[in-house]
C-alpha positions in Angstrom: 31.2 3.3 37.9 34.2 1.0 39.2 35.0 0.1 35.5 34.9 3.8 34.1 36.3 5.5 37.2 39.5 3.4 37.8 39.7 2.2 34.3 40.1 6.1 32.8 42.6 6.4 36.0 45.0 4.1 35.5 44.5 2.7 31.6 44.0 6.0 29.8 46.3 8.2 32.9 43.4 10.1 33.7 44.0 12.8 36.7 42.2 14.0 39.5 40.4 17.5 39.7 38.5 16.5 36.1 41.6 16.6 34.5 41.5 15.3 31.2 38.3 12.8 30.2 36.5 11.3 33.0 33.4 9.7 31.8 32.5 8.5 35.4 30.7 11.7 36.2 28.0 11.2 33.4 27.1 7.5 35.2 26.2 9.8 38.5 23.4 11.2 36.5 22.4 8.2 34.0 22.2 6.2 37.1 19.6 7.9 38.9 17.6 9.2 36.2 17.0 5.2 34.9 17.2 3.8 38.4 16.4 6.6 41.0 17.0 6.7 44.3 18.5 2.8 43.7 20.7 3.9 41.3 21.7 7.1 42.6 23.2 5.2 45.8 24.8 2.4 44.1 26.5 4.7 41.9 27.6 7.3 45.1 28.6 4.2 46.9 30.9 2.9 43.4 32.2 6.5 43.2 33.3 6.9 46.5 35.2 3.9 46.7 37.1 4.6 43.6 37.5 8.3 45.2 39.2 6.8 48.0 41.6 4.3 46.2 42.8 7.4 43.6 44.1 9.2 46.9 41.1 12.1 47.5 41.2 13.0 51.2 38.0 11.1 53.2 36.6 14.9 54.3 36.0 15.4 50.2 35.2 12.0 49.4 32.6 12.0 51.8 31.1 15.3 51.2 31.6 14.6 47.0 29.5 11.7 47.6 26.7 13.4 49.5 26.0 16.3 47.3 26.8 13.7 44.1 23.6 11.7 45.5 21.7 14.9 45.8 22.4 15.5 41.8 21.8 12.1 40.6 18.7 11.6 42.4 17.5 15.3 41.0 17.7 13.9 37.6 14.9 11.7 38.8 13.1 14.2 39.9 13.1 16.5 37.2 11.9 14.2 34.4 9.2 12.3 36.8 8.0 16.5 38.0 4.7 17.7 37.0 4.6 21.0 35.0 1.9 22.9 33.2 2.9 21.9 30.0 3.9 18.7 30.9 0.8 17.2 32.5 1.6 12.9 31.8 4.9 11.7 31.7 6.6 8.4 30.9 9.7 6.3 32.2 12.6 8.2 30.5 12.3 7.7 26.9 14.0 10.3 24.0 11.1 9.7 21.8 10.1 13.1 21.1 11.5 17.1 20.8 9.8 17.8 24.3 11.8 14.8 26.0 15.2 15.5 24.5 15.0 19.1 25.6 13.8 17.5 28.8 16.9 15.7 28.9 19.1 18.7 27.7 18.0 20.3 30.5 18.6 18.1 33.2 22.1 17.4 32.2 22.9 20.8 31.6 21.2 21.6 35.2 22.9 18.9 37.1 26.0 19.6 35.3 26.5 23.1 36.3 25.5 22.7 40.0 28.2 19.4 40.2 30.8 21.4 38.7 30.0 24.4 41.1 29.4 22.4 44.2 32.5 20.8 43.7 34.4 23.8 42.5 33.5 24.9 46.3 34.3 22.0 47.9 37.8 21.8 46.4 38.2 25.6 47.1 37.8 24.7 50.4 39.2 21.3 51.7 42.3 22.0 48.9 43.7 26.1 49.7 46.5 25.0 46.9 44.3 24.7 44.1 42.1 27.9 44.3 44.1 29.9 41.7 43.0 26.9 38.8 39.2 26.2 40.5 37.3 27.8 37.2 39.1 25.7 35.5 38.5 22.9 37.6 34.9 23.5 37.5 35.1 23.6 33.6 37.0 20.2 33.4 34.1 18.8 35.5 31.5 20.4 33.5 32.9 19.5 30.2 33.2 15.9 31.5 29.5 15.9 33.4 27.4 17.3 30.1 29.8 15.1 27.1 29.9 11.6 28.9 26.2 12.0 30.5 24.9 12.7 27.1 26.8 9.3 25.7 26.0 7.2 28.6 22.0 8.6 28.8 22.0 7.7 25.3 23.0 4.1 25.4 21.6 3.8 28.8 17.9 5.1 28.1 17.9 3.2 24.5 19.1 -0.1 26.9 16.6 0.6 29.4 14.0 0.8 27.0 14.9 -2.3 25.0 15.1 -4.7 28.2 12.3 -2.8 30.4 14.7 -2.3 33.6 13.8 1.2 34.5 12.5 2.0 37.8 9.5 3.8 37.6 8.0 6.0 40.7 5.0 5.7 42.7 2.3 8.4 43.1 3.2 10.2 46.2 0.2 10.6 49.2 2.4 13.3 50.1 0.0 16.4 49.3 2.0 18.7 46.5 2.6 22.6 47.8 3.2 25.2 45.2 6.6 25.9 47.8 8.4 23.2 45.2 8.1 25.1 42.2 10.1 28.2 44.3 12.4 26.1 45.3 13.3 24.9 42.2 13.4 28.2 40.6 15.7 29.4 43.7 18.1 26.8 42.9 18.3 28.1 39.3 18.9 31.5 40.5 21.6 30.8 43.1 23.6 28.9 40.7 23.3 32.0 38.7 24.2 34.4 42.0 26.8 32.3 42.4 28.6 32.2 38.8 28.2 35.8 38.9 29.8 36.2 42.3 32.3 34.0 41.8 33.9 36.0 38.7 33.5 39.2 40.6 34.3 39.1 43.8 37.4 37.9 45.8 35.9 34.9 47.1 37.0 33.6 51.0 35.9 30.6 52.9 32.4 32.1 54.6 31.1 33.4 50.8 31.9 30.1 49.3 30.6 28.2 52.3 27.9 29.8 52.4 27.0 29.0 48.7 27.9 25.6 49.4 25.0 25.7 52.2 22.5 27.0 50.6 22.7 25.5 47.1 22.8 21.9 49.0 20.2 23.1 51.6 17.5 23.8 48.8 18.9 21.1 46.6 18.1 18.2 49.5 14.7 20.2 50.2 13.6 20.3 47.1 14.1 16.4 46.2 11.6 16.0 49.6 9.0 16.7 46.1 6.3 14.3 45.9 6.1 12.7 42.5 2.7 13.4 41.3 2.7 13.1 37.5 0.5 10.6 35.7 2.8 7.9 34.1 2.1 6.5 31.3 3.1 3.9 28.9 2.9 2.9 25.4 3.4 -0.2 23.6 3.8 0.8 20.2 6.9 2.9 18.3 6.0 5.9 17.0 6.8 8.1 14.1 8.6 10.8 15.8 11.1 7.9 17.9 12.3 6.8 14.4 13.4 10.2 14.1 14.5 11.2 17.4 16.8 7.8 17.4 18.2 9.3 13.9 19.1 12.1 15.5 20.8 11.2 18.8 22.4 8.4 17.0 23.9 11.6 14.9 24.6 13.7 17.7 26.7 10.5 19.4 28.7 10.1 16.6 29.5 13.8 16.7 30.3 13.3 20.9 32.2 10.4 20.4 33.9 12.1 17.4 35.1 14.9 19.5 36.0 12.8 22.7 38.4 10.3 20.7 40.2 13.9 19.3 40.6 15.1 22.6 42.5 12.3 23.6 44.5 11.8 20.8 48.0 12.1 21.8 49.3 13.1 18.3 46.6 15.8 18.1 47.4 17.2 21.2 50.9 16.9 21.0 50.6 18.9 17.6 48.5 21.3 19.0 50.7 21.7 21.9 53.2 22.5 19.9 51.8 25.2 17.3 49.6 26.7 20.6 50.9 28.7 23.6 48.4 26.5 25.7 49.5 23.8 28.7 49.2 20.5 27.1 46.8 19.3 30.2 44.4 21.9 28.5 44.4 21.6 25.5 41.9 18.8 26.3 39.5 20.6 27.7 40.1 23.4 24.7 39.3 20.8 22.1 36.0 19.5 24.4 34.9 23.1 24.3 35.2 23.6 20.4 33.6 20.1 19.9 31.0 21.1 21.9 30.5 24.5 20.4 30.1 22.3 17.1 27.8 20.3 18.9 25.5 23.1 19.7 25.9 24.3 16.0 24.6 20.8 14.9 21.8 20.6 17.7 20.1 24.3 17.9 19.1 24.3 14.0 18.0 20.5 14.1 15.6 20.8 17.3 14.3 23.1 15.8 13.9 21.5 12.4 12.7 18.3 14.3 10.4 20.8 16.5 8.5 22.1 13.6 8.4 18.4 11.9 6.7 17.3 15.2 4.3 20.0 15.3 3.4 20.2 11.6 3.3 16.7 11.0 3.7 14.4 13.9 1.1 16.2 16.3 -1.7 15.9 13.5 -0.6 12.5 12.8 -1.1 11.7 16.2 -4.1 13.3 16.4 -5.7 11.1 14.0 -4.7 8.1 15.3 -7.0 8.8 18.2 -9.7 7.7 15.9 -8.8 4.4 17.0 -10.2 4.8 20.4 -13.7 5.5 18.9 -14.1 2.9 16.4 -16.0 0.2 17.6 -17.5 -3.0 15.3 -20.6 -2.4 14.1 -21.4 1.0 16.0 -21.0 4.4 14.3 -17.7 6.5 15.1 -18.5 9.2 18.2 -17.6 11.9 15.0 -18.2 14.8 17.7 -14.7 14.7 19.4 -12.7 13.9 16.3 -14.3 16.3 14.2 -12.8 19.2 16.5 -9.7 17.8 16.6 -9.3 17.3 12.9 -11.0 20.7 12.0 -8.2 22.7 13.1 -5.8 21.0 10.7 -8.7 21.9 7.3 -7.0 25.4 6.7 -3.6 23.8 6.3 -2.1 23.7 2.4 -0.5 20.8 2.9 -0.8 16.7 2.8 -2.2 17.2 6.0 -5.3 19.4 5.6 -6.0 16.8 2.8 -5.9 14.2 5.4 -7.8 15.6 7.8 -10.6 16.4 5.5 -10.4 13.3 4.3 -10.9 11.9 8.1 -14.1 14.2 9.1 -15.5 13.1 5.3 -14.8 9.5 6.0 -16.3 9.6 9.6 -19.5 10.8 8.5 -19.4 8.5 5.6 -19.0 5.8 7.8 -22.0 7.3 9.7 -24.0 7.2 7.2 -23.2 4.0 6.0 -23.7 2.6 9.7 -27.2 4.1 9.7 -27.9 2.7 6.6 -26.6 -1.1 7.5 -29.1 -0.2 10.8 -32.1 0.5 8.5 -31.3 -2.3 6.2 -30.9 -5.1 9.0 -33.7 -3.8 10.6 -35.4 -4.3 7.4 -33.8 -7.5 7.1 -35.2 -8.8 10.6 -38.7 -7.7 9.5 -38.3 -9.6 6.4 -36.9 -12.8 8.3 -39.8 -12.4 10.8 -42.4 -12.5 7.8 -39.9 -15.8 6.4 -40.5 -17.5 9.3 -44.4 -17.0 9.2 -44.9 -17.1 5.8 -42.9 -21.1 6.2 -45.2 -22.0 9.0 -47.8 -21.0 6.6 -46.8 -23.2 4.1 -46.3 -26.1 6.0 -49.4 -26.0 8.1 -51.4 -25.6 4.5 -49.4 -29.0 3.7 -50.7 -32.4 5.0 -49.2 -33.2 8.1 -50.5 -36.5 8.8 -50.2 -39.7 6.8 -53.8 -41.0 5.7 -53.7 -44.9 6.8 -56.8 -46.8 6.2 -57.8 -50.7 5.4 -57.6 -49.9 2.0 -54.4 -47.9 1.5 -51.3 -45.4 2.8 -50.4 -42.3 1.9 -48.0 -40.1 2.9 -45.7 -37.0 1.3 -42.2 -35.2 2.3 -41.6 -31.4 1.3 -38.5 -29.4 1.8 -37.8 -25.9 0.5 -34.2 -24.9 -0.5 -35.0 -21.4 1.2 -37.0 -20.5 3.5 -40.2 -20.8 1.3 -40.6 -22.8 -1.6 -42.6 -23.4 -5.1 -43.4 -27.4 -4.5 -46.6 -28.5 -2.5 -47.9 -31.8 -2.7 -51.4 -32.3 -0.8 -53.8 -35.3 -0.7 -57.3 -35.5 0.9 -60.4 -37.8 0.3 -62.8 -36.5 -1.5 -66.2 -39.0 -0.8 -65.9 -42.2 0.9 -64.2 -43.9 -2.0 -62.3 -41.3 -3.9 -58.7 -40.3 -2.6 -57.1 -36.7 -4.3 -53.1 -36.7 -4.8 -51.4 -33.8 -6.3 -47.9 -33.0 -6.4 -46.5 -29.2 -7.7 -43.4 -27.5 -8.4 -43.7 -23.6 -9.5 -40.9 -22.3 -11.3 -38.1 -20.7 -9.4 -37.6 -20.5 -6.3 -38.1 -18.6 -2.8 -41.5 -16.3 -2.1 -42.5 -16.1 -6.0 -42.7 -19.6 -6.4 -44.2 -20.4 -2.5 -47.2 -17.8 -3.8 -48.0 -19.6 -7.0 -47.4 -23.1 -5.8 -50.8 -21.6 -2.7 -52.6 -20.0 -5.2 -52.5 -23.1 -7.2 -53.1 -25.6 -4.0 -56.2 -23.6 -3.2 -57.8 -23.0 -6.2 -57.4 -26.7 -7.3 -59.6 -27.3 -3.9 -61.9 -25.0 -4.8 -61.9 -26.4 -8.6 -62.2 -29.9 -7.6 -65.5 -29.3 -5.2 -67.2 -29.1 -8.6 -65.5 -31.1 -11.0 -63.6 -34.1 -10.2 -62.0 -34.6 -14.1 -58.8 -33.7 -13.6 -58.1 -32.6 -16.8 -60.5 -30.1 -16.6 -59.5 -29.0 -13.7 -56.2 -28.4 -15.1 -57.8 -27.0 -18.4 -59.5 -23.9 -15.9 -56.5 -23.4 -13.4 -54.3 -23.1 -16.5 -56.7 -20.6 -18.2 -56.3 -18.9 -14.6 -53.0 -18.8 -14.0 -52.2 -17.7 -17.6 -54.3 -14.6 -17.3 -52.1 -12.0 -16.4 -48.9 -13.5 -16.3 -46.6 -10.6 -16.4 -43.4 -12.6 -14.7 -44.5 -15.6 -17.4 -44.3 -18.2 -14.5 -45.6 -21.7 -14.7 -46.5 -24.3 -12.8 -45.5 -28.1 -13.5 -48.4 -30.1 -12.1 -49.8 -34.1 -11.6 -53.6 -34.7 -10.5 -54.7 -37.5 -10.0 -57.8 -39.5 -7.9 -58.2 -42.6 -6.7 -60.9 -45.3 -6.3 -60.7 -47.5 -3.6 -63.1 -49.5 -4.5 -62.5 -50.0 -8.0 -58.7 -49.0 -7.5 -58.3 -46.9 -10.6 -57.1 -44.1 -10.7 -57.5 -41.2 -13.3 -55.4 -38.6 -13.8 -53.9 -35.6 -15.6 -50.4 -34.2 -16.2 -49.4 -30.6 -16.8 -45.4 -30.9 -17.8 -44.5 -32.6 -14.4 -42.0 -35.5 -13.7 -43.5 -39.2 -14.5 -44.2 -40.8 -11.6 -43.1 -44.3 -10.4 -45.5 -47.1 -10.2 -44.9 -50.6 -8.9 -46.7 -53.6 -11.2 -45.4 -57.3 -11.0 -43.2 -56.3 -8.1 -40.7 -54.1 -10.0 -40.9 -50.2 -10.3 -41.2 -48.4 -13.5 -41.7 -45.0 -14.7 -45.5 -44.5 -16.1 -45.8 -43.8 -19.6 -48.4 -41.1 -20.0 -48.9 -38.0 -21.7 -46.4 -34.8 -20.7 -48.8 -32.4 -21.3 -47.6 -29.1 -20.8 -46.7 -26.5 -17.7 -49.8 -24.2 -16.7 -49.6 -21.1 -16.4 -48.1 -20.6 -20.4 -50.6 -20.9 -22.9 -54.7 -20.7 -22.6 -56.8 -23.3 -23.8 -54.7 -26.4 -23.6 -56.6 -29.2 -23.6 -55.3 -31.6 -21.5 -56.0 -35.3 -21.1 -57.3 -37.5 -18.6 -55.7 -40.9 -18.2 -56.5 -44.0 -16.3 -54.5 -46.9 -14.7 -55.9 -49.9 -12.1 -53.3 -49.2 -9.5 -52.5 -52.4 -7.3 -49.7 -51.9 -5.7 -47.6 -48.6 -4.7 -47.1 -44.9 -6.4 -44.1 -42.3 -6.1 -44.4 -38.8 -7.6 -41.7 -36.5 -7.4 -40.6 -33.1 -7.9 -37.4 -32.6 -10.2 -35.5 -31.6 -6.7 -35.1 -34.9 -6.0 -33.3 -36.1 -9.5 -31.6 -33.3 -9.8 -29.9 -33.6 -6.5 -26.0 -33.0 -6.8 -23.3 -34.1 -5.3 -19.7 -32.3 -4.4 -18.3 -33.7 -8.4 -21.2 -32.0 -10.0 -23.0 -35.8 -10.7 -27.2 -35.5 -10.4 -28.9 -38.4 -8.4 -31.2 -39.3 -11.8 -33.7 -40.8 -12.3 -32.0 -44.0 -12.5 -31.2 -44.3 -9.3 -34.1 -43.2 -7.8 -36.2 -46.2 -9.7 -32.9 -48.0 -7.9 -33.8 -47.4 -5.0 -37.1 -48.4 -4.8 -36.5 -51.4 -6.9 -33.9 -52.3 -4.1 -36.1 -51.4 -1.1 -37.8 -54.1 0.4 -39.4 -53.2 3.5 -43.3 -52.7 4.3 -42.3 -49.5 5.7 -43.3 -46.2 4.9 -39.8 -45.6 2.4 -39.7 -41.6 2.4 -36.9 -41.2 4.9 -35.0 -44.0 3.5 -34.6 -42.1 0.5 -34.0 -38.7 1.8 -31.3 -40.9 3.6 -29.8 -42.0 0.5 -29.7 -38.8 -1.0 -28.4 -36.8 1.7 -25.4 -39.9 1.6 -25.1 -38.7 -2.0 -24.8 -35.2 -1.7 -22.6 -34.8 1.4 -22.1 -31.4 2.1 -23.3 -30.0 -0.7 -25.9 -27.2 -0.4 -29.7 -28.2 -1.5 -29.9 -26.6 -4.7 -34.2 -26.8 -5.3 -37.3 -27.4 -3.5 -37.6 -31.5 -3.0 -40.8 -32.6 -2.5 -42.2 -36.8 -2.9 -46.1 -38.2 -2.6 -46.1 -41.5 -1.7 -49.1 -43.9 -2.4 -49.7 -47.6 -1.2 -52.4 -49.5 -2.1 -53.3 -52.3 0.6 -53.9 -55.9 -0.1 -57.9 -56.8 0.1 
């Protein structure tokens, strides 16, 4: 205020009486519609200093102030008021058509009733200058609307971009329907009062009298609770962008026509080619500017208008989606559905849209519903996992058999949740020990079937034949009957004597096993045989060692182990291993050990299962 008041007064020779340009006026209003009642003082208290230093008498000075606060704190008012079309309300922002008119309004409001009420103020504490008080009040209106619009502007875009706007609290004060009179009374007495003023002769009691009772319901109706729901948003929308295009455009245009209105050569041309006093001509060219101005602005609200309503408003409505998405829950499609139906019948990009939304919500829907069905599926399916793994492992030995005579002991480990390996061992008699180790082919509950069908019926088998070839000879004929999938089974039977300590056996296309003679490990040399499960009537072959020392059979899942560089453990170094191991203790977690060392972090790619046999010193 101190800066634009006495600056304009004594470095641009601005005048009293609204002579000329004097921006000052617009930072009543800017003031207390960012700032309020904080604002409004501060800038009545700037103002009236700079009043008194440019030589106003104290009686108008005073009474300029009062009824200057009265206007800048209306401002305030006016944007924070409830209305029926305006039921929520945010700190001033030109973000939108409604707001901008908003705006419009409340300079154009507080512009006329500061021009009048000083137009009556100077009519009466200055007799000399009621012949020229119209155009007094025209100076001051020109000024009021041109510099509030520049200064709300720059001051609202400011406000916005540093947060410093005060914002009001809602009232206790119980809202009476006498406000929304009042406010329309002050309307219509500044109206009575233009229209008396240019036709009647005017005296001190009429204008006093206006005076009075403009002021009277202007200071009774700021006494308005603020009762509006204030609300704020932290993201930038569509229809700023374009407001801020357009007030940027409209402030060029302002600015435009202020810098011509003080250009001396302009004037002094147009002084001389116009029968007009030179001290008017300013105010002529502020009036044609602004009759531009309204040329640029009518047309382009309403271009903006329909822009907002055709394309923003729908746009805005679709956003709300957002508040009814949640993860993993299906979209509330009631709600939305109404809101985006109303936009269907449109021919444009935005019925396409909208159809587009209702047809995605309930595709959503649907797909929601069907991710429901299928992890509900999925948890019955895990449920059964889980049993059909205890299954498997309680039908696997769980305890190590440890006698005088020997110890044996086995390891399994799917790669899912079931597997297609089994090993089992059990005594048959008093002398005879059965070991068998399988792998079906594949992996998962396929293989975990046949590698139980194939554990049980070799029980059952075994009860009346203990040759193991035989035994494999009928399970293959078995399994190989209606092999539609064309699994197999890899298989090793053996049984041991502990008295005589041989041990026969049979092999159906499974990994040789390791056997320990003279101390050192190597791979037995027998006959392959082939899988079961392939072709009938294989006869397979019984084989016989004297086993004196210790026995490893394993499943491929072991050898084939990888590591992160793609390398398989072999079956080199698993005979390493044991070659190297020299401990009396049982040696199945030290290899699992070694080959988890090996692999690292890589995922176990097949089932691993190991049988382990010692035979004990007499």
């Amino acid at each position: 205020m101190l800066i634009f008041n006495l600056g304009t007064y004594y470095l641009a020779y601005g005048q009293n009486f609204g002579a000329g340009v004097s921006p000052h006026v617009g930072i009543l209003l800017v003031s207390g519609l960012i700032f309020g009642p904080y604002g409004a003082i501060g800038s009545v208290m700037a103002n009236l200093l700079c009043d008194l230093i440019r030589g106003y008498k104290p009686s108008i000075v005073i009474s300029s102030e009062i009824v200057s606060f009265g206007i800048s704190y209306l401002a305030y008012k006016i944007w924070y008021g409830s209305y029926n079309s305006k039921t929520k309300t945010s700190r001033p922002k030109l973000n939108n058509t409604s707001n901008v008119l908003l705006f419009f309004g409340i300079i154009l409001t507080c512009g006329i009733l500061y021009s009048v009420t000083h137009g009556k103020l100077f009519f009466l504490l200055y007799p000399k200058l009621r012949l020229i008080i119209p155009t007094i009040e025209i100076r001051y209106f020109l000024n009021f609307i041109n510099s509030s619009f520049i200064f709300g502007i720059i001051g609202i875009w400011i406000s916005n971009k540093f947060n410093f706007a005060h914002t009001p609290k809602i009232s206790n004060k119980e809202y009476n329907k006498l406000y929304e009179i009042l406010g329309f009374l002050l309307i219509i007495s500044l109206l009575i009062t233009l229209i008396i003023d240019y036709t009647l002769n005017l005296n001190e009691f009429i204008v006093a009298a206006e005076l009075i009772i403009i002021c009277l319901i202007l200071f009774i109706y700021l006494s308005k609770p603020i009762k509006c729901n204030i609300i704020e948003k932290n993201y930038k929308s569509i229809s700023e962008d374009i407001m801020t295009i357009f007030l940027i455009a409209t402030l060029v245009i302002i600015i435009f026509g202020i810098i011509l209105s003080s250009d001396n050569i302009l004037i002094g041309l147009m002084d001389d080619l116009l029968p007009i006093d030179k001290s008017e001509l300013v105010i002529s060219m502020m009036i044609f500017m602004d009759i531009l101005l309204l040329i640029f602005l009518i047309p382009s609200i309403a271009v903006l208008k329909y822009i907002e309503r055709k394309v923003i408003e729908p746009i805005l409505s679709f956003a709300k989606i957002e508040e009814f998405i949640h993860e993993n829950e299906k979209i509330e499609s009631e709600k939305l559905v109404d809101i985006y139906s109303k936009y269907i019948s449109e021919k444009t990009e935005i019925g396409t849209l909208s159809n587009s939304y209702i047809q995605l919500i309930n595709f959503n829907n649907n797909y929601i519903e069907n991710i429901r069905e299928i992890e509900g599926e999925k948890e019955r399916i895990k449920t059964e996992l889980e049993i059909a793994t205890r299954i498997q492992a309680e039908n696997l030995p769980t305890e190590p058999i440890n006698n005088e005579n020997y110890m044996v002991n086995g390891y399994s480990k799917p790669a899912k949740e079931v597997g297609g390996d089994f090993f089992d061992y059990y005594e048959l008699d008093e002398n005879r020990l059965a070991i068998i180790i399988g792998d079906a082919s594949g992996k998962g509950v396929p293989a975990a079937i046949l590698a139980m069908i194939t554990q049980v019926m070799i029980k059952q088998l075994i009860q009346h034949d203990q040759d193991p070839s035989r035994i494999l000879y009928l399970l293959n004929n078995q399994l190989s009957e209606r092999n539609s999938e064309a699994m197999f089974m890899t298989l090793w039977l053996g049984i041991y004597n502990k008295t005589t300590k041989e041990l026969i056996f049979s092999n159906g296309g499974h990994n040789p096993p390791l056997i320990k003679e003279n101390d050192k490990f190597e791979y037995l040399n027998m006959d392959p045989g082939i899988v079961l499960g392939i072709m009938e009537d294989y006869e397979y072959k019984t084989e016989e060692i004297i086993l004196s020392s210790e026995l490893v059979i394993y499943t491929d899942g072991i050898t084939d182990a990888n590591n992160c560089q793609k390398e398989m453990y072999g079956e080199q170094r698993l005979l390493n291993f044991f070659n190297d191991f020299n401990n009396e203790n049982d040696p199945i977690k030290p290899l699992l050990n070694d080959i988890n060392n090996f692999t690292g972090d890589e995922d176990q790619f097949d089932d691993m299962t190991l049988l382990y046999l010692k035979v004990k010193d007499d």
